[in-house]
C-alpha positions in Angstrom: -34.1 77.1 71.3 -32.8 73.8 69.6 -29.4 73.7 68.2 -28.8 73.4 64.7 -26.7 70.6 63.9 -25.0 70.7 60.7 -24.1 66.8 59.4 -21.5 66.2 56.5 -22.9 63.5 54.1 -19.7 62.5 52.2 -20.7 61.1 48.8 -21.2 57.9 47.8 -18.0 56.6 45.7 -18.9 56.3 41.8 -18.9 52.8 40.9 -16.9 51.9 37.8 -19.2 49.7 35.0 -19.1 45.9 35.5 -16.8 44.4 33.4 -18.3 41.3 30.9 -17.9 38.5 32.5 -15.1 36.6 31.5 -15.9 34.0 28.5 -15.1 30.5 29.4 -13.2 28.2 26.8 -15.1 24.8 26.4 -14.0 22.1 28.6 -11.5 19.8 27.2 -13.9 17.1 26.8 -16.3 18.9 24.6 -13.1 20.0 22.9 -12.1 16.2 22.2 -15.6 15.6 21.5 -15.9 18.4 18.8 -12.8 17.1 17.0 -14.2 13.7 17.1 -17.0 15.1 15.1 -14.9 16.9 12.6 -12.9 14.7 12.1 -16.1 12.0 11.5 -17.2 14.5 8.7 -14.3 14.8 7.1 -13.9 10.6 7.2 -17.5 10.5 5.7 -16.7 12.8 3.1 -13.5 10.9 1.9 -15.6 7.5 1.8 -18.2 9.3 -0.4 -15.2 10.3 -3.2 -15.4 6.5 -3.7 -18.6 5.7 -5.3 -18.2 8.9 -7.2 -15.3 8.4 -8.7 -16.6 4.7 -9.9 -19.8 6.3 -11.4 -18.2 8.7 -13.4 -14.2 7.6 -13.5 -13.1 11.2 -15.3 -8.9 10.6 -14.1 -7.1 13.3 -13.1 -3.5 13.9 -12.3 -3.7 15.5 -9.3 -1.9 14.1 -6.3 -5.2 13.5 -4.3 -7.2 12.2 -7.1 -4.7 8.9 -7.1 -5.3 9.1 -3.7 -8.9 8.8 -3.9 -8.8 6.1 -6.2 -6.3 4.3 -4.5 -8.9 4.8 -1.8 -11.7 3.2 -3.6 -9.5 0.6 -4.7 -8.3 0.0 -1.0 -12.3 0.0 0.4 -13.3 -2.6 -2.2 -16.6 -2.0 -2.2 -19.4 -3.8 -3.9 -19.3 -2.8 -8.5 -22.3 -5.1 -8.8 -25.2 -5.8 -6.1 -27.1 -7.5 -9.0 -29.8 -4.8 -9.6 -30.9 -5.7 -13.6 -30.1 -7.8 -16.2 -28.3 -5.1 -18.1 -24.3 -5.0 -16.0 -23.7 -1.3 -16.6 -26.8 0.2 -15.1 -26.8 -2.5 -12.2 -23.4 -1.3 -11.7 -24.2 2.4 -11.4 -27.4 1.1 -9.4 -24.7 -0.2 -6.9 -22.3 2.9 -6.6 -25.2 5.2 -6.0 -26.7 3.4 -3.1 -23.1 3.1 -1.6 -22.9 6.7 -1.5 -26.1 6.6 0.4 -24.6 5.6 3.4 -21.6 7.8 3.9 -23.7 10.8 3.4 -26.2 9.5 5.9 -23.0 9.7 8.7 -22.2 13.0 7.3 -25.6 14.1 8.2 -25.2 12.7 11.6 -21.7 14.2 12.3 -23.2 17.5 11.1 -26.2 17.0 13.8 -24.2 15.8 16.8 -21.3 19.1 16.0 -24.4 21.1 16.3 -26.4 19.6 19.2 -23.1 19.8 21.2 -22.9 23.5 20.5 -25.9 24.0 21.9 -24.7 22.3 25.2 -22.5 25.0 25.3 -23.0 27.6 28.2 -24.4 31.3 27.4 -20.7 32.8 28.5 -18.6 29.9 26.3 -16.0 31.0 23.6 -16.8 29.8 20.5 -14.2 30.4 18.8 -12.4 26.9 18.7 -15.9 26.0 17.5 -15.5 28.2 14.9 -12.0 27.7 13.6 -12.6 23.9 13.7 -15.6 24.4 11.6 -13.8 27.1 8.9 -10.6 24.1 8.8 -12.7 21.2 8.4 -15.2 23.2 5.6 -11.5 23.8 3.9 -10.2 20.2 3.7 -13.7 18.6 3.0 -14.3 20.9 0.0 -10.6 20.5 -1.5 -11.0 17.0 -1.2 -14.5 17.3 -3.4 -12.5 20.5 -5.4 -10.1 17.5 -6.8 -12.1 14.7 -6.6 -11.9 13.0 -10.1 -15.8 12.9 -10.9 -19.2 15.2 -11.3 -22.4 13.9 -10.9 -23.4 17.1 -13.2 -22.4 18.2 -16.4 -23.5 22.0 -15.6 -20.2 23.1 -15.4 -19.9 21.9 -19.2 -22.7 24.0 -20.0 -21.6 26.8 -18.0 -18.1 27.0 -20.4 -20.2 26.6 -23.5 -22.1 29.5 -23.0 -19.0 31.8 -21.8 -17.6 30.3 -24.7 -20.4 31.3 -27.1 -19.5 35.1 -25.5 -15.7 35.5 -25.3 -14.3 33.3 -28.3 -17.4 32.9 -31.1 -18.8 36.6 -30.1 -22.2 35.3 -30.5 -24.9 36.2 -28.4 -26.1 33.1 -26.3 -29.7 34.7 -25.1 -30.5 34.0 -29.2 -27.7 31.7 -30.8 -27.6 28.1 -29.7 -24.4 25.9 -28.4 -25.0 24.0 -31.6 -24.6 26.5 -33.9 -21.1 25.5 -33.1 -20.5 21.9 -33.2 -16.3 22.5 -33.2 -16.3 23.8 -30.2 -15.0 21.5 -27.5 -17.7 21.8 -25.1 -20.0 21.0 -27.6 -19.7 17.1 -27.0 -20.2 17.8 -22.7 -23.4 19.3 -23.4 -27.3 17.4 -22.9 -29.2 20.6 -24.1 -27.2 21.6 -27.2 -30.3 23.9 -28.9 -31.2 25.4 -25.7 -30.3 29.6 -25.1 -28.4 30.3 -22.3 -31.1 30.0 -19.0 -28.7 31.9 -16.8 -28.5 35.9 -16.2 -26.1 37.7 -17.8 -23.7 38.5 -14.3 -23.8 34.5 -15.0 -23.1 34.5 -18.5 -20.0 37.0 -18.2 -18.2 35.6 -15.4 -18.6 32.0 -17.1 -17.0 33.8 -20.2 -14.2 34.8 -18.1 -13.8 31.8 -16.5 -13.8 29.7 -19.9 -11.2 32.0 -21.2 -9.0 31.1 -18.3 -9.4 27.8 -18.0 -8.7 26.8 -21.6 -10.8 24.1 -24.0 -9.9 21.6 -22.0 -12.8 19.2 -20.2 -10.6 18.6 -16.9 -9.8 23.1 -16.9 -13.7 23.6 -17.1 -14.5 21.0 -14.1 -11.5 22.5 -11.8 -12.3 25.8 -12.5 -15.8 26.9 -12.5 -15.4 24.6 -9.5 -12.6 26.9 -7.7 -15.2 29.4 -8.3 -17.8 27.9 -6.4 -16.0 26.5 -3.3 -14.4 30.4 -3.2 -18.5 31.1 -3.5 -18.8 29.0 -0.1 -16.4 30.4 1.7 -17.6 33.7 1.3 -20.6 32.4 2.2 -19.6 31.1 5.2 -18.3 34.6 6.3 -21.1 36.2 5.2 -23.8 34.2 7.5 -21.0 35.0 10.1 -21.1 38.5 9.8 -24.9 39.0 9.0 -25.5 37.0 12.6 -23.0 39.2 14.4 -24.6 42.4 13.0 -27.8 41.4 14.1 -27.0 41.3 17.1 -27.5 37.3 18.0 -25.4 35.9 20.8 -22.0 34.1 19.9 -23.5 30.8 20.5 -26.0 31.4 17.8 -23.6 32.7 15.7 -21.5 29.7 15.6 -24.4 27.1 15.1 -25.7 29.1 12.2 -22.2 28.9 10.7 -21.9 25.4 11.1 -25.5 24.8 9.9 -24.6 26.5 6.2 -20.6 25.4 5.6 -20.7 22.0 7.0 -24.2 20.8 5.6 -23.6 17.8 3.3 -25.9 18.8 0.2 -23.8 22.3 -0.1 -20.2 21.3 0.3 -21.2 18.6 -2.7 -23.1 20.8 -4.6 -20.3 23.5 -4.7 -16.6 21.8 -4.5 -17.7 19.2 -6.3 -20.5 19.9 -8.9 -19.4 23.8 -9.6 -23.3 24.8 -9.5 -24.1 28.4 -10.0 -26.9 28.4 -7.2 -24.1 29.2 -4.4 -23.0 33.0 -6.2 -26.7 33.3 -6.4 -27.1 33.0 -2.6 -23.9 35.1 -2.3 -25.6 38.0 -3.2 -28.6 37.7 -1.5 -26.1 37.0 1.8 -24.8 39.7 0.7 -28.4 42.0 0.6 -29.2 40.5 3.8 -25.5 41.7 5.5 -25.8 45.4 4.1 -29.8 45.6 4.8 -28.8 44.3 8.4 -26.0 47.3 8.7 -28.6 49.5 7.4 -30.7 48.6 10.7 -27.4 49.4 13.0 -27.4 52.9 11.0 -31.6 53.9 12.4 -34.5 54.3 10.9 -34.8 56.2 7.5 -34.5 60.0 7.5 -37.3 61.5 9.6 -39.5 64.5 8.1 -40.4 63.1 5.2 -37.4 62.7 3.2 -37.8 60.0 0.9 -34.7 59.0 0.8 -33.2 55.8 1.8 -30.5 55.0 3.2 -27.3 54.2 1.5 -27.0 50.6 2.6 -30.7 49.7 1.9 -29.6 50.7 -1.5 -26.9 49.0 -2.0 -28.9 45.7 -0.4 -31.4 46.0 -2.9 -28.7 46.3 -5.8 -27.3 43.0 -4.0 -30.7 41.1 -4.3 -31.0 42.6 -7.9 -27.6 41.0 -8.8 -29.0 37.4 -7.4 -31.6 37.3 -10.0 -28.8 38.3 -12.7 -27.3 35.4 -11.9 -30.4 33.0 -11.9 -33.8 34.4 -12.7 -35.7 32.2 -9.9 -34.5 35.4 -7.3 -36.1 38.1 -8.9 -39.7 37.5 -6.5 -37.8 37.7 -3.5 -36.8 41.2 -4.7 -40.0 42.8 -3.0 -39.0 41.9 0.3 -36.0 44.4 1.1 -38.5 47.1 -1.1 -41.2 46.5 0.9 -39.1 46.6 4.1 -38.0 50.3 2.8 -41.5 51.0 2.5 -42.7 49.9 6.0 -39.5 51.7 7.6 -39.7 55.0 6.1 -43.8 55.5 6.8 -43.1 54.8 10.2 -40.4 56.9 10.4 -41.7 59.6 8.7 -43.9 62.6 11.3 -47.2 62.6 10.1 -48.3 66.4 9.9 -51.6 67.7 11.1 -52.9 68.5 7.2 -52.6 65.6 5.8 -52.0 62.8 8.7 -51.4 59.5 7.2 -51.6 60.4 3.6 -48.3 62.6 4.0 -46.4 59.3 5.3 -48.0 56.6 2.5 -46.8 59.2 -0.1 -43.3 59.6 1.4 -42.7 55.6 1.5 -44.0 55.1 -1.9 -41.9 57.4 -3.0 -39.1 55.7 -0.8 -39.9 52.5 -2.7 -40.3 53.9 -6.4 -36.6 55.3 -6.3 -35.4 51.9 -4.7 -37.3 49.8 -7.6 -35.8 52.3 -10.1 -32.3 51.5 -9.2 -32.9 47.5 -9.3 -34.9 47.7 -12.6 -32.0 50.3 -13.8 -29.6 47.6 -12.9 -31.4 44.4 -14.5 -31.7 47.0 -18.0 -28.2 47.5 -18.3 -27.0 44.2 -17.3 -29.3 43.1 -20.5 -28.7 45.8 -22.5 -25.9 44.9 -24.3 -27.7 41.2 -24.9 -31.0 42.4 -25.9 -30.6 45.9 -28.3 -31.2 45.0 -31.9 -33.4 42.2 -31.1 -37.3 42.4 -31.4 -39.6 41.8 -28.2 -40.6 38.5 -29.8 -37.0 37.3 -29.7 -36.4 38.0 -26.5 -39.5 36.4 -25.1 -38.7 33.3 -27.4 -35.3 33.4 -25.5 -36.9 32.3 -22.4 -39.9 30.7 -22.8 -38.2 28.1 -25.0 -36.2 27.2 -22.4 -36.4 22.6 -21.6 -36.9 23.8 -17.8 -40.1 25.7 -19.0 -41.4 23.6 -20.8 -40.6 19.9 -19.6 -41.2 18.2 -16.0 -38.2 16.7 -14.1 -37.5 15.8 -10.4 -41.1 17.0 -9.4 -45.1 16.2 -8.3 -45.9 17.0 -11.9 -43.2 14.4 -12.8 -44.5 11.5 -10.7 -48.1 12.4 -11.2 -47.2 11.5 -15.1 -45.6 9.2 -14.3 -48.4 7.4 -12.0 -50.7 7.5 -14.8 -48.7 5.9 -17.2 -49.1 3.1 -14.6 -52.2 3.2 -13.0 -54.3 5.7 -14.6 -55.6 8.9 -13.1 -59.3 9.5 -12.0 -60.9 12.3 -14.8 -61.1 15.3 -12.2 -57.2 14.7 -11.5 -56.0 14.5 -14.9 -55.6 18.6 -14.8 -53.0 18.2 -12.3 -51.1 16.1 -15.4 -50.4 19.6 -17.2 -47.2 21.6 -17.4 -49.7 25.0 -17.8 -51.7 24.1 -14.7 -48.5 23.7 -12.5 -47.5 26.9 -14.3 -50.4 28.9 -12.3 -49.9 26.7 -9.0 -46.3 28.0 -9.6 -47.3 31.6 -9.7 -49.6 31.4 -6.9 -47.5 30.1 -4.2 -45.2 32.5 -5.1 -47.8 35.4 -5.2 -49.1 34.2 -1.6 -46.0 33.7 0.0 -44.8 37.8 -1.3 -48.2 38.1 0.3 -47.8 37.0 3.4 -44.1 38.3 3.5 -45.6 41.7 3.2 -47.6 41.3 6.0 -44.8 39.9 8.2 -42.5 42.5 7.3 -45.5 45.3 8.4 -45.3 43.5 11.8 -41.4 43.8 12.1 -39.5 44.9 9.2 -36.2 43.5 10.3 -33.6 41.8 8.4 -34.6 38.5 9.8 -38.0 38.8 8.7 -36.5 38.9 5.2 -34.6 36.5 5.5 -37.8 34.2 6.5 -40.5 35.9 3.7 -37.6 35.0 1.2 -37.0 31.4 2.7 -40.6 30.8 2.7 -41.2 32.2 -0.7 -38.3 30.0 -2.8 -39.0 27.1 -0.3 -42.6 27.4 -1.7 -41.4 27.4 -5.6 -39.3 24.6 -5.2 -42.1 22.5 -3.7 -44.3 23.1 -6.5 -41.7 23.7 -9.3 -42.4 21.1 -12.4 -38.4 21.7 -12.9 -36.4 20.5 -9.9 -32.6 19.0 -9.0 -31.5 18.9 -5.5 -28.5 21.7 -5.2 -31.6 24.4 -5.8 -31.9 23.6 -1.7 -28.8 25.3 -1.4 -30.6 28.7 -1.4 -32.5 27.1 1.6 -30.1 26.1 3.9 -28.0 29.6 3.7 -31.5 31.7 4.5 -32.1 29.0 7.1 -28.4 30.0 8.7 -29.3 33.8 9.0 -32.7 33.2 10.7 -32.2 30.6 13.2 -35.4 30.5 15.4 -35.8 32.0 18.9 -37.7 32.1 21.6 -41.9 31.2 20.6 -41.2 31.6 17.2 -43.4 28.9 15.4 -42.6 30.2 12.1 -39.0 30.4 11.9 -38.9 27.2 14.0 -40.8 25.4 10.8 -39.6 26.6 8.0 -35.6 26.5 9.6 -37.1 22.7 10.1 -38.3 22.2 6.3 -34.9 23.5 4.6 -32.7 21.1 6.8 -35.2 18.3 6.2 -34.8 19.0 2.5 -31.2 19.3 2.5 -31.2 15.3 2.9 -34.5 14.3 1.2 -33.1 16.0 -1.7 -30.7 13.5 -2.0 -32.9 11.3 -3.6 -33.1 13.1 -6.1 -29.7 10.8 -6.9 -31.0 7.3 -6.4 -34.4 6.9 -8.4 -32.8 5.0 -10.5 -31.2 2.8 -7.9 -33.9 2.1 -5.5 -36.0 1.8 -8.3 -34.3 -1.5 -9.9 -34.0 -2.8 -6.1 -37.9 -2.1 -6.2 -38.4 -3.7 -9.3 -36.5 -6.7 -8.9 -38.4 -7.4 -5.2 -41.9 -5.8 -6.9 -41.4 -7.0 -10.6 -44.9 -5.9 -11.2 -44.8 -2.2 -9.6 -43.2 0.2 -12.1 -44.8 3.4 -10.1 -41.4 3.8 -8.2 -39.7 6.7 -9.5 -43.9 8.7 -8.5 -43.3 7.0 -4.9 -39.8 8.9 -5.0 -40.6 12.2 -5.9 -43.3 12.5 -3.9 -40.6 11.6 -1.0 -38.8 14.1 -1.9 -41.1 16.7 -1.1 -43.3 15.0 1.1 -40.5 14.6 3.5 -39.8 18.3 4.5 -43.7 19.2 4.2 -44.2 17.0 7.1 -41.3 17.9 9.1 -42.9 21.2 8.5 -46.2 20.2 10.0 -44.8 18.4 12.7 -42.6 21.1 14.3 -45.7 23.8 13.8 -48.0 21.7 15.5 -45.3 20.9 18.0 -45.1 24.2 19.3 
C-alpha cells in the first residue's frame, strides 16, 4: 500500500505593481541648447519690431516702445535700397524685405526647438521644455503687445463697429461706419460703407472693448490687442490640455505646444495685429477639448437613448460660438454632429425587429437635438440684430460685403491680374470670374465635409475632427478669392492638436501643408516689395504680383504632395 504524502505548497508572494519608471530631466546640454533656441527667438523677434516700426511709425509712450526705436535707430538699417523712382514707396519697399529676414531665423529657431524635442527620449520630463516655451511666448508677445506699429488697421475697424453698438446704438449688420463721419474711428477705417462682416459674439465683445478703451487710436490698438495675446495664451493651454486628454505621450504634448505658441505667423498676427481669427480658434480649441473629455466619459448611452452626452453638447455649442465670431467656421460645424451620429449608432443594441433601422433612427435623432441647440444658439445670438428687419435686408447685409464681392491675396487675383498682362487663352477666361470661384469655393468645401464624414465613420475620434476640420478650412483658404495671411492661424492651432503618428499619411500631409503655409503666407506682405526689385531687374515683366500669389499657395500644395508621396 503506498503512503500518502501530503506536501505544503506555500503561496507565491503577491507582487506589488511596478512603479513608472522614473522620468529623466534633459541633460544639461540639451538644456543649454534649448535656451539657446529661445533665446534666438526671442532676438529674432526684437530685430523684426524694427522695420515695423519704420513702416508704420505710430509713437507710443510706453517704456519699450522707446526702446524699440532706440533699437532701430541703434541697428541702422537700410531706409532706402533704391527700389523706384517714387522715395516713399522705395522706402516701404526696403523695410518690408528687411523684415524678411528676421522672420526667416525665427522660423528656424522655431524648427531647431522642435527637432531637439524630438531627440528627447520616450521617459524625458518635458517640463523645462514647457515652461521655457510658456516664458518665451510671454516676452515675445509683450514685446509685439507694445510694439509702436500694425501692419493692419483691423483693430480700427473692429472699434468702429463696437462703436456703432455701445455709443451710436445703431445696428452695424444694416447701418454703415459712415453714417457717422464724427466718430473718431471713422478716419482709421478703409471700408467705411461696408456692414459689420463679423458675428455678433464679435460684434459685442468689440463693443465692450471700444467702451473701455476710450476714442483714442493708440486705446484701440493696445486693447483689442491685450485681447488677442490673452486669446493666445489660452490657446496655448488649450492644445495643452486637449493633447493630454487624448491621451498622447508628454513628448508629443510638448512639441504640439511649441508648434502653436511659438510659430512666427501667430504671435504676429495676435500681439501685434489684434486679429479676431485667434478667439475664433479659441472656441473651436475649446469644442475639440470638451469633445475629447466627452471620449474619456464612453460611448453615448446604450439602448437607444438618443441622448448625448453633456460634453458633446457643450462642444458643439463651442464650435457654434466660432462661427459667431467669424462666419468662415460654420462648415466645420458638421464634424462634431456627425461624430455624435457615428458614436451613438454604434453604441446603440440593435434589436431583433427592426436591426439597423432601430440604430439609424436613434443617431439621427442624436444629431437633430445636437443641430437644434447650435442653430438655437446662432438664432438668438442674431436675434436681437435681425427682428424688425425684412429677409431682404439681412441677405443684403452679407452679400454686400467687399470680401464677397472683390478678389484679393488669391488665384483669382493673380489670374486677373495675368491677363491684364499677357492675356488669357478663351477656355480659361472662366476662371477670371468672382461667381465661378464662388462654386469652386462651395465645392471644396462640400468635398472636404464629404470626405470628413467618411473619415469620422472609420474612427470618430476627436483627432479625426480635428483633421476633417483642418482639411476643410485649409481647402477654403486655398481656393478663397478673399485671402490675408493671419487666416492660417486657424491652421497651425488644428495642426497642434493632431500631430501625426505612426503610418498616418494623412495627418502627416496636411500637419505638413499648415506649417508650410504659416511661412508662405508671409508673402502675402512683400508683393509690393519683391515686385519693384522685379521690375527694376525685369522692367518689362509687370506679371509679378500673379507669380506671387500663386507662391503663396503653391508652396504648401507641394509640400503637401511631397510628404504624401513620401510616405
Amino acid at each position: 500500500m503506498k503512503k500518502l504524502v501530503l506536501v505544503e505548497i506555500s503561496p507565491s508572494p503577491v507582487q506589488p505593481p511596478e512603479p513608472p519608471p522614473a522620468q529623466q530631466q534633459p541633460s544639461p546640454r540639451l538644456q543649454v541648447a534649448l535656451i539657446c533656441c529661445a533665446l534666438g527667438y526671442v532676438l529674432c523677434i526684437l530685430v523684426t519690431t524694427a522695420p515695423l516700426h519704420s513702416i508704420v511709425g505710430l509713437q507710443t509712450q510706453f517704456l519699450i516702445s522707446n526702446a524699440i526705436v532706440a533699437l532701430d535707430n541703434w541697428l541702422h538699417l537700410p531706409h532706402d535700397l533704391g527700389f523706384s523712382t517714387d522715395h516713399y514707396v522705395s522706402q516701404q519697399d526696403t523695410y518690408y524685405l528687411e523684415l524678411l529676414l528676421p522672420v526667416l531665423f525665427a522660423f528656424a529657431a522655431y524648427g531647431l526647438y522642435a527637432y531637439l524635442l524630438q531627440r528627447t527620449g520616450p521617459r524625458s520630463n518635458h517640463t523645462f521644455a514647457l515652461r521655457l516655451i510658456w516664458f518665451t511666448t510671454i516676452v515675445s508677445g509683450c514685446i509685439y503687445l507694445l510694439t509702436p506699429a500694425s501692419l493692419s488697421d483691423d483693430v480700427y475697424g473692429y472699434a468702429s463697429y463696437g462703436r456703432l453698438l455701445s455709443v451710436h446704438h445703431a445696428n452695424p449688420y444694416v447701418i454703415a461706419p459712415s453714417a457717422f463721419p464724427q466718430d473718431p474711428t471713422y478716419p482709421l477705417i478703409h471700408w467705411k460703407d461696408a456692414f459689420a462682416p463679423y458675428g455678433p459674439v464679435w460684434i459685442v465683445l468689440s463693443a465692450a472693448v471700444g467702451l473701455i478703451s476710450g476714442p483714442d487710436r493708440l486705446g484701440y490698438l493696445v486693447a483689442f490687442r491685450l485681447c488677442a495675446f490673452a486669446a493666445h495664451l489660452l490657446n496655448i493651454w488649450l492644445v495643452t490640455a486637449t493633447l493630454r486628454t487624448m491621451g498622447r505621450p508628454a513628448r508629443t504634448v510638448a512639441l504640439g505646444t511649441l508648434l502653436y505658441a511659438w510659430n512666427p505667423l501667430v504671435l504676429l498676427e495676435s500681439s501685434a495685429g489684434g486679429h479676431n481669427d485667434v478667439f475664433m480658434l479659441t472656441f473651436i480649441l475649446l469644442g475639440l477639448l470638451l469633445s475629447a473629455r466627452a471620449e474619456r466619459k464612453g460611448p453615448p448611452r446604450p439602448q437607444g437613448e438618443g441622448k448625448p452626452r453633456p460634453y458633446s453638447i457643450l462642444a458643439l455649442v463651442a464650435f457654434t460660438l466660432a462661427g459667431l465670431v467669424k462666419l468662415t467656421a460654420f462648415p466645420i460645424l458638421a464634424f462634431p454632429v456627425l461624430k455624435l451620429c457615428w458614436n451613438t449608432y454604434k453604441a446603440t443594441t440593435p434589436t431583433t425587429r427592426t436591426g439597423s433601422i432601430h440604430r439609424w433612427g436613434i443617431a439621427l435623432l442624436a444629431g437633430s437635438l445636437a443641430s437644434m441647440v447650435s442653430i438655437a444658439v446662432a438664432l438668438a445670438s442674431y436675434a436681437p440684430f435681425w427682428l424688425g428687419h425684412s429677409i431682404q435686408q439681412i441677405m443684403f447685409s452679407f452679400s454686400s460685403q467687399p470680401t464677397e464681392n472683390y478678389a484679393f491675396n488669391s488665384f483669382l487675383a493673380a489670374i486677373s491680374v495675368w491677363q491684364r498682362a499677357h492675356g488669357l487663352p478663351a477656355f480659361l477666361g472662366l476662371f477670371n470670374s468672382r461667381p465661378t470661384w464662388n462654386v469652386i469655393t462651395v465645392a471644396a468645401i462640400a468635398l472636404s465635409v464629404g470626405l470628413g464624414a467618411i473619415w469620422l465613420w472609420r474612427a470618430s475620434t476627436t483627432r479625426t475632427v480635428a483633421l476633417a476640420a483642418l482639411a476643410t478650412l485649409a481647402a477654403f483658404l486655398l481656393v478663397t478669392p478673399w485671402f490675408t495671411d493671419w487666416y492660417v492661424t486657424w491652421l497651425v492651432g488644428l495642426a497642434a492638436v493632431c500631430l501625426p503618428v505612426a503610418h498616418d499619411r494623412l495627418g502627416r500631409s496636411l500637419f505638413v501643408l499648415a506649417l508650410t503655409f504659416s511661412a508662405s503666407a508671409f508673402l502675402t506682405y512683400y508683393y509690393v516689395s519683391i515686385g519693384h526689385l522685379l521690375l527694376v531687374l525685369y522692367p518689362n515683366n509687370i506679371s509679378w504680383f500673379a507669380l506671387e500669389c500663386f507662391a503663396t499657395f503653391g508652396i504648401p500644395v507641394v509640400a503637401f504632395l511631397l510628404s504624401w508621396v513620401s510616405q
